[in-house]
Backbone bond lengths (Angstrom), bond angles and torsions (degrees), N, CA, C in turn:
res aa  C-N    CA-C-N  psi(-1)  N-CA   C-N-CA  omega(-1)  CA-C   N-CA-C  phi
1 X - - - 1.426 - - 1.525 111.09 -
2 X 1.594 123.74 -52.77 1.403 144.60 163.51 1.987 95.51 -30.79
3 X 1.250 116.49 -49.82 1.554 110.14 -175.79 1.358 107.02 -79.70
4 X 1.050 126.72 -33.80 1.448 129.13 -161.85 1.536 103.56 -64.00
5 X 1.652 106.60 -43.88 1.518 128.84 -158.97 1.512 93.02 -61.86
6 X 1.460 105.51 -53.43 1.811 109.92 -149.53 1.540 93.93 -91.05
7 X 1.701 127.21 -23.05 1.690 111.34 -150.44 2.356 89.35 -95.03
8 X 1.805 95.77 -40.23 1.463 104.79 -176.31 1.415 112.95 -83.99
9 X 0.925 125.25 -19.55 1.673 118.17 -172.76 1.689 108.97 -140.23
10 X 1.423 107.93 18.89 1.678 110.34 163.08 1.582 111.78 61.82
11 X 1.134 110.85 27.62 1.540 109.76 171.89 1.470 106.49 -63.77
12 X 1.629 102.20 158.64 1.650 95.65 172.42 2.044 96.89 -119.58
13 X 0.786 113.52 163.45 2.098 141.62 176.89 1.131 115.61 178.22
14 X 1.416 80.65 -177.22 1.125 113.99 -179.53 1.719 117.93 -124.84
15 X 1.465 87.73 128.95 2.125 89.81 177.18 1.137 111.78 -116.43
16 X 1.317 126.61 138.90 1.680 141.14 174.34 1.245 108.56 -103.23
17 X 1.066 109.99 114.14 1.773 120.86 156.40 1.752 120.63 -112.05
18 X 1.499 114.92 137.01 1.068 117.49 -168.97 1.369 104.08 -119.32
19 X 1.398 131.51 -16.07 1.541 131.56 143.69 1.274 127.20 -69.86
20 X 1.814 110.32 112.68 1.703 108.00 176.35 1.077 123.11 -15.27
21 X 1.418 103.56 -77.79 1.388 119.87 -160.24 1.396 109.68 -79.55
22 X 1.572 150.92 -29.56 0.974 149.69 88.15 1.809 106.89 38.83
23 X 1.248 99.59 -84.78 1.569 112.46 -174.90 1.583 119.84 -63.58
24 X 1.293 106.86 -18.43 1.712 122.82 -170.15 1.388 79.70 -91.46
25 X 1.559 143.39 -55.08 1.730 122.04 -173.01 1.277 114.82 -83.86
26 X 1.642 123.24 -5.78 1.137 123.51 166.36 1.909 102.56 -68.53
27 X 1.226 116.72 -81.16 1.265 118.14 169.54 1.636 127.36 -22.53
28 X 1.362 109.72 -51.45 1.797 118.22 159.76 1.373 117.54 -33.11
29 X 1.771 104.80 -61.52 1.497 105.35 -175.05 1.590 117.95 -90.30
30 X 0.884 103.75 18.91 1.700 100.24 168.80 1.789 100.69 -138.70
31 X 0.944 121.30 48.15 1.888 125.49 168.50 1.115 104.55 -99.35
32 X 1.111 125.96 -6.60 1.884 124.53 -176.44 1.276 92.14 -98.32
33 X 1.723 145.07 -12.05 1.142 119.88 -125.90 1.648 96.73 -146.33
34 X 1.684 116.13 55.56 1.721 111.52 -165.71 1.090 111.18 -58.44
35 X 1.281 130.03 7.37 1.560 116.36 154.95 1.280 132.94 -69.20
36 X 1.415 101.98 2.80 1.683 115.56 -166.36 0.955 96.78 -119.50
37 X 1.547 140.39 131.23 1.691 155.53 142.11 1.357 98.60 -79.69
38 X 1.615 105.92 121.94 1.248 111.56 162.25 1.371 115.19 -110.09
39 X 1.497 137.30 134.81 0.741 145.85 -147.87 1.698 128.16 -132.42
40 X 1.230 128.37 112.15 1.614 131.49 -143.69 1.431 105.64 -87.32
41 X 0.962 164.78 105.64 1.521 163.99 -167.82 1.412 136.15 -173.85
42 X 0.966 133.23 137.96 1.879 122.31 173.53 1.527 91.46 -105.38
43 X 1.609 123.80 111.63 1.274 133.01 139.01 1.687 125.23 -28.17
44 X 1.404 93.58 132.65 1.278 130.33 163.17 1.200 151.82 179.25
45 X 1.978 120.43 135.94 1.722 92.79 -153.09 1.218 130.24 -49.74
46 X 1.347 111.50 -8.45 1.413 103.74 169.75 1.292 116.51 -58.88
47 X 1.377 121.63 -29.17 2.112 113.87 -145.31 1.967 77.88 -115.80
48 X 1.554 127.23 -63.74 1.251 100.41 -143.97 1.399 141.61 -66.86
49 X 1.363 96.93 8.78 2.179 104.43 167.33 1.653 90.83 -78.10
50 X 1.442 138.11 -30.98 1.552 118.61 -168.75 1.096 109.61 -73.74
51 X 1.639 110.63 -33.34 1.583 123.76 -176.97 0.995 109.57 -59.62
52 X 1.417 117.31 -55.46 1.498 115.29 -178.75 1.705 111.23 -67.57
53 X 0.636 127.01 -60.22 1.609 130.53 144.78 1.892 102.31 7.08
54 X 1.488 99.79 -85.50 1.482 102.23 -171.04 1.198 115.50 -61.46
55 X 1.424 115.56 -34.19 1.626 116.15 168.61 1.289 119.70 -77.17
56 X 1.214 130.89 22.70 1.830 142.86 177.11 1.332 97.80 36.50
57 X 1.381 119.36 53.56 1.655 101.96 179.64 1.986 82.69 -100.23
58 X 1.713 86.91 146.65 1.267 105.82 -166.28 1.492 108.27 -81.29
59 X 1.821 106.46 161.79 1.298 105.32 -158.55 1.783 99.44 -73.94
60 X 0.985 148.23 -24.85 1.036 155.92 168.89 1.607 124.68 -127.52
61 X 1.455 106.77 110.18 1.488 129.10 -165.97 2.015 109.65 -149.79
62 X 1.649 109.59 172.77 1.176 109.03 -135.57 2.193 99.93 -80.44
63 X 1.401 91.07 -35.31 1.744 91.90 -161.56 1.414 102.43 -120.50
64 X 1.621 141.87 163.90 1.083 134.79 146.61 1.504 101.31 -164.29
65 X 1.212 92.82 132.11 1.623 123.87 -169.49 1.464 100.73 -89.69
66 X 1.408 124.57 158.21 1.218 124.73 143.65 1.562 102.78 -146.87
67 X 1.158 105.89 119.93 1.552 110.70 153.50 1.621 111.52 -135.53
68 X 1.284 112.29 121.84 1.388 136.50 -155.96 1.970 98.95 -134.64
69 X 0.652 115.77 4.94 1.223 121.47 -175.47 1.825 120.06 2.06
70 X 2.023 88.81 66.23 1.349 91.42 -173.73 1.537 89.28 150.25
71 X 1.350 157.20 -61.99 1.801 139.80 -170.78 1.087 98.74 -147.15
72 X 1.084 107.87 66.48 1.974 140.34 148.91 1.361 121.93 -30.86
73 X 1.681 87.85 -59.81 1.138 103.05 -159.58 1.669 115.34 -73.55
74 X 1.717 103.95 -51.27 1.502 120.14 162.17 1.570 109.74 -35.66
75 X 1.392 120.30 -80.81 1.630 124.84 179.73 1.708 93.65 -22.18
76 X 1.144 110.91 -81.47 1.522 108.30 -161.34 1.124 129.60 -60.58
77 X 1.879 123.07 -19.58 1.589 112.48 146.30 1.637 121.34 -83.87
78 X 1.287 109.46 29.81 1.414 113.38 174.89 1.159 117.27 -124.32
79 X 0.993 114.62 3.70 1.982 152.53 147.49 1.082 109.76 -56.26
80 X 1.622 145.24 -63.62 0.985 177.10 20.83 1.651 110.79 179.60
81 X 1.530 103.20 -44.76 1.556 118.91 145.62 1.066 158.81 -67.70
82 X 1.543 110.53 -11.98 1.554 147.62 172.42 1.601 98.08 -75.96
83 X 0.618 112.87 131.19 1.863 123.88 148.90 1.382 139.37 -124.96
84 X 1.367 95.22 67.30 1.681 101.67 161.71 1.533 122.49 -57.45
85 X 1.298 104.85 132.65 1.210 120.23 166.27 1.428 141.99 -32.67
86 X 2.027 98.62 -52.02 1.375 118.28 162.24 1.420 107.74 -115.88
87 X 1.435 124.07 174.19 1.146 124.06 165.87 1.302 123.62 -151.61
88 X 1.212 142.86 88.54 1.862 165.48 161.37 1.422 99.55 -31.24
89 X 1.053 136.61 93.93 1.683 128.90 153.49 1.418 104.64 -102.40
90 X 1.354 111.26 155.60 1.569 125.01 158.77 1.480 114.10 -83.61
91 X 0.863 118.06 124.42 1.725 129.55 -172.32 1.931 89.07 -90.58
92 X 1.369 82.73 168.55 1.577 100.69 151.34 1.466 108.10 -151.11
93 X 2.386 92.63 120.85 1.249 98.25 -171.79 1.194 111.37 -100.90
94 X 1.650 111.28 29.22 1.890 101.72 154.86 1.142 113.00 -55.62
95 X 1.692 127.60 -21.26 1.769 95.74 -152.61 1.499 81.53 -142.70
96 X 1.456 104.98 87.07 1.848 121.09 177.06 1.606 101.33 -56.27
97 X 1.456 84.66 -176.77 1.917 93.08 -158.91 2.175 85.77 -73.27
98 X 1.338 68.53 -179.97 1.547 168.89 -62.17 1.757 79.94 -38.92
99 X 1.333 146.41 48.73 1.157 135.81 152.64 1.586 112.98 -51.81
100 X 1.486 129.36 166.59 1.299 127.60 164.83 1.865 95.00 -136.74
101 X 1.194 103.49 127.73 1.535 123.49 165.45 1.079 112.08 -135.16
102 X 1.476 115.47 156.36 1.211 130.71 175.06 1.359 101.04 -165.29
103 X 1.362 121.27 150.49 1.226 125.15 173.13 1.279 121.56 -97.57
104 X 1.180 123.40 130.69 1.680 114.96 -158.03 1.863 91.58 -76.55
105 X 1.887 77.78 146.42 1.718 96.60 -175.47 1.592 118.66 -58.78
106 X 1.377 137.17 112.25 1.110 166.51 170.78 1.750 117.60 -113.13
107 X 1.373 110.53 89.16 1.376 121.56 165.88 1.226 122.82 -49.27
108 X 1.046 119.54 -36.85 1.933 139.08 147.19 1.349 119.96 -27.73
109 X 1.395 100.80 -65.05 1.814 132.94 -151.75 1.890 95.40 -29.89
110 X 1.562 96.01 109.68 1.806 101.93 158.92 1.661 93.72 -113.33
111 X 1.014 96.79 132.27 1.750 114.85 150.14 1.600 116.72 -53.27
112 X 1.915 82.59 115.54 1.925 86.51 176.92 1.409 109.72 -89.61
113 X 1.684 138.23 6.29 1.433 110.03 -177.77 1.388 95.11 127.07
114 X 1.196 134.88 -24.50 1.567 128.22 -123.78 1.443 100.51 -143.96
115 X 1.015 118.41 160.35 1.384 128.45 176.88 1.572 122.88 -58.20
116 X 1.306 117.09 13.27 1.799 146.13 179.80 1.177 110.89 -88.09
117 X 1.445 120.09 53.65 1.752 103.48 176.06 1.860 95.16 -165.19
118 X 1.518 83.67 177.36 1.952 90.14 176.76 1.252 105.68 49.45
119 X 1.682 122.83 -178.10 1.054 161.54 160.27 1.457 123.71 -93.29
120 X 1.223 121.45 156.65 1.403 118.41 -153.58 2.300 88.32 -122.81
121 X 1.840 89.48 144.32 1.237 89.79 -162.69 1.503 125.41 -42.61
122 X 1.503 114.24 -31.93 1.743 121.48 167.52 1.419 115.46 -44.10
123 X 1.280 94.11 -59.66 2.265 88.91 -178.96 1.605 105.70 -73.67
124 X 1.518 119.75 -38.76 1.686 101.89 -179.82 1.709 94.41 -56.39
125 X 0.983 147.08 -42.53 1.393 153.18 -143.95 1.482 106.82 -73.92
126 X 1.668 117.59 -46.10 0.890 144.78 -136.27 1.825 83.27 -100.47
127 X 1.566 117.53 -78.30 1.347 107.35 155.73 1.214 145.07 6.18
128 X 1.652 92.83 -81.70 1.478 106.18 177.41 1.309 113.56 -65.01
129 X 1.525 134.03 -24.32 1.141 134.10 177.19 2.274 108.15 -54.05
130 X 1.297 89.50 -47.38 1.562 116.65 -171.13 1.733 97.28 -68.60
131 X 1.313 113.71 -21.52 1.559 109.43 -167.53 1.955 90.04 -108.60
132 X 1.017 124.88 -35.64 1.403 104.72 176.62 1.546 88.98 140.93
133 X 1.353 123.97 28.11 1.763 81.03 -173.06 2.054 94.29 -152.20
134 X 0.811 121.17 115.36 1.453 136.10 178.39 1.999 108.24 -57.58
135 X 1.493 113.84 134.84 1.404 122.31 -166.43 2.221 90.38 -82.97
136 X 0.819 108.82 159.94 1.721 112.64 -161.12 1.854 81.30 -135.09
137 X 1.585 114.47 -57.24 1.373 106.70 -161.54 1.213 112.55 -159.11
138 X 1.223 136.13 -157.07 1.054 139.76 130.88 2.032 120.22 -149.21
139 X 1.119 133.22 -177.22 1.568 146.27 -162.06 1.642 88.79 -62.44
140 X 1.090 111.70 173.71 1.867 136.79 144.01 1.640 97.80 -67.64
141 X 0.604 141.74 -52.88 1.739 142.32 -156.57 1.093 123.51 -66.32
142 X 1.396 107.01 -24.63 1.362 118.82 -142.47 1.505 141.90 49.33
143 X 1.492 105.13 44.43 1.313 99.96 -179.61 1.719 120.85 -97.44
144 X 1.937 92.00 -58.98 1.568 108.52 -164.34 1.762 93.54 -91.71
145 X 1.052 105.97 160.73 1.667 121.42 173.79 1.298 99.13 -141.62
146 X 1.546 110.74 131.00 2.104 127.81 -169.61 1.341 92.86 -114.47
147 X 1.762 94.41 131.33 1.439 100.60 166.65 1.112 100.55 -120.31
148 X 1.430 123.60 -179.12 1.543 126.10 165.24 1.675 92.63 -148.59
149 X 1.779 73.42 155.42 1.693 78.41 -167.60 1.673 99.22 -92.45
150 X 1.702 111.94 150.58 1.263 127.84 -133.68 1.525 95.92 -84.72
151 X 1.102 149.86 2.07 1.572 131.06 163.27 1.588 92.10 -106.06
152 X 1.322 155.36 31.49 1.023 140.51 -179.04 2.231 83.64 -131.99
153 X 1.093 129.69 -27.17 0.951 129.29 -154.06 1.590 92.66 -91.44
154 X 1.169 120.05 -45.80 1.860 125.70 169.46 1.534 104.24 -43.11
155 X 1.581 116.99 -36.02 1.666 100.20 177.00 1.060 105.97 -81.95
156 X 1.588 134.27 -10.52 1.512 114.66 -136.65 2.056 112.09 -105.34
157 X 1.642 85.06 3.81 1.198 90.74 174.54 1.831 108.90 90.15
158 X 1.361 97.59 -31.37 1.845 103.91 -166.17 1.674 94.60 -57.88
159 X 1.513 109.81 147.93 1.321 116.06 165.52 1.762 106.09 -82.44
160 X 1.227 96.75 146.79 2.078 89.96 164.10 0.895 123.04 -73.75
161 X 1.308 149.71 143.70 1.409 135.93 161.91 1.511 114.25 -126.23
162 X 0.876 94.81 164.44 2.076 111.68 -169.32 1.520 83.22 -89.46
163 X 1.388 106.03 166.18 1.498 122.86 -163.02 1.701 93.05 -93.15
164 X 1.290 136.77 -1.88 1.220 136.48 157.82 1.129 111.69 -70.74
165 X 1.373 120.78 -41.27 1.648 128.64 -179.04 1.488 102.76 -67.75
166 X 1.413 125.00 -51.48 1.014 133.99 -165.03 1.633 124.64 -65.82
167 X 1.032 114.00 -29.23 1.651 134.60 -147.19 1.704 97.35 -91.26
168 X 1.140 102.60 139.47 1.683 129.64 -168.66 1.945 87.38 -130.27
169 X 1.232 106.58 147.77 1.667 108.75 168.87 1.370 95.93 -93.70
170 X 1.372 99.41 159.24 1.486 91.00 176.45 1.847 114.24 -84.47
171 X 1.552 114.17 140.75 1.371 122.93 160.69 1.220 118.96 -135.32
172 X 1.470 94.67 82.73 1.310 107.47 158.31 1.734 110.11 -144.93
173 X 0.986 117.54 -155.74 2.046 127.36 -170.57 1.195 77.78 72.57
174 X 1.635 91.36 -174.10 1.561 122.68 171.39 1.551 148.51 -77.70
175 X 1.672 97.57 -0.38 1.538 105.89 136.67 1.868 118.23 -110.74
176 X 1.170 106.00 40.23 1.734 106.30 -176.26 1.686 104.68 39.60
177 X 1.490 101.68 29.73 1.542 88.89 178.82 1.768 104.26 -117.69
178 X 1.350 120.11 2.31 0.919 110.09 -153.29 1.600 121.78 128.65
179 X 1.405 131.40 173.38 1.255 126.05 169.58 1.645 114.75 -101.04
180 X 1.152 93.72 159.52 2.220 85.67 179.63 1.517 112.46 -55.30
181 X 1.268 80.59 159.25 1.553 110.43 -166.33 1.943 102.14 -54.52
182 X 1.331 150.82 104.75 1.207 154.24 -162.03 1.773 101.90 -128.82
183 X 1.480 114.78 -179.74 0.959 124.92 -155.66 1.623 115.18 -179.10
184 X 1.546 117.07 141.08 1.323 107.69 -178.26 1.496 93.98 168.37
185 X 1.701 119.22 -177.29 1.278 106.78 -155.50 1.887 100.30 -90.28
186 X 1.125 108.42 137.04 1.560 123.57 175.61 1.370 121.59 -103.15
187 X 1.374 133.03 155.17 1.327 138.91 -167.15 2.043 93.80 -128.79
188 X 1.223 98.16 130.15 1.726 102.69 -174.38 1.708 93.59 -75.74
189 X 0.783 148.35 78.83 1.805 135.48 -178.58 1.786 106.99 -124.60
């Protein structure tokens, strides 16, 4: 979607990659495209208010994605001052509502494959409620969950929905069911 925005309809951002090589095909496919800052880094709440900081991305602007595949949840209350308009998180729909997961904070944290990462749609939900911004939906797939932030969402026509309303299981990996069964320390939030 992030390509579609900036390559079909001339959006301008900024993208963070924290895998080399990762970042070398991130950088490849957006060199045609100076509306795009690409940007070299491994996220964490510690670093991304400086990042954003050094990249002058403004305190209030239109989209912001996070897929971190693994402290989702942290990045985005460490945001807390930013106000994007919309907001793209990756859920994890192993653990449907009204579950609460979170993956305990790890500055480290790589994703092994497995059902061990992100936040589960109740605490992103729960969050965003605490950060300003009401859940609208989420994918068929179960991946991304859209928020909008809550005086922009009163015009926008979107209904709110509770993360029961919202929630897709996930189908995707290699039985469309999801990734294997994983494990590691979690925070109920």
């Amino acid at each position: 979607m992030s390509k579609n925005l900036a390559c079909s309809h001339h959006w301008s951002g900024v993208m963070i990659e924290g895998h080399p090589l990762n970042y070398q095909h991130l950088r490849a496919n957006y060199a045609a495209f100076p509306n795009v800052v690409t940007h070299y880094s491994f996220i964490t709440r510690e670093n991304i208010a400086a990042i954003f900081e050094q990249l002058h991305v403004p305190i209030e602007f239109d989209l912001l994605t996070i897929d971190l595949d693994g402290i989702d949840y942290w990045v985005w209350q460490a945001l807390a001052s930013y106000k994007p308009r919309v907001v793209i998180m990756e859920y994890n729909a192993s653990f449907p509502p009204p579950q609460k997961m979170v993956v305990a904070y790890d500055p480290q944290f790589m994703w092994n494959g497995t059902t061990y990462f992100g936040a589960s749609l109740t605490s992103l939900a729960e969050l965003g409620n605490q950060l300003g911004y009401d859940l609208i939906g989420t994918d068929s797939k179960g991946v991304n969950a859209f928020f909008i932030r809550r005086d922009f969402c009163k015009k926008s026509g979107f209904p709110v929905l509770t993360p029961e309303q919202a929630y897709h299981p996930p189908t995707y990996g290699l039985n469309q069911g999801g990734h294997p069964q994983g494990s590691g320390p979690i925070v109920e939030i």
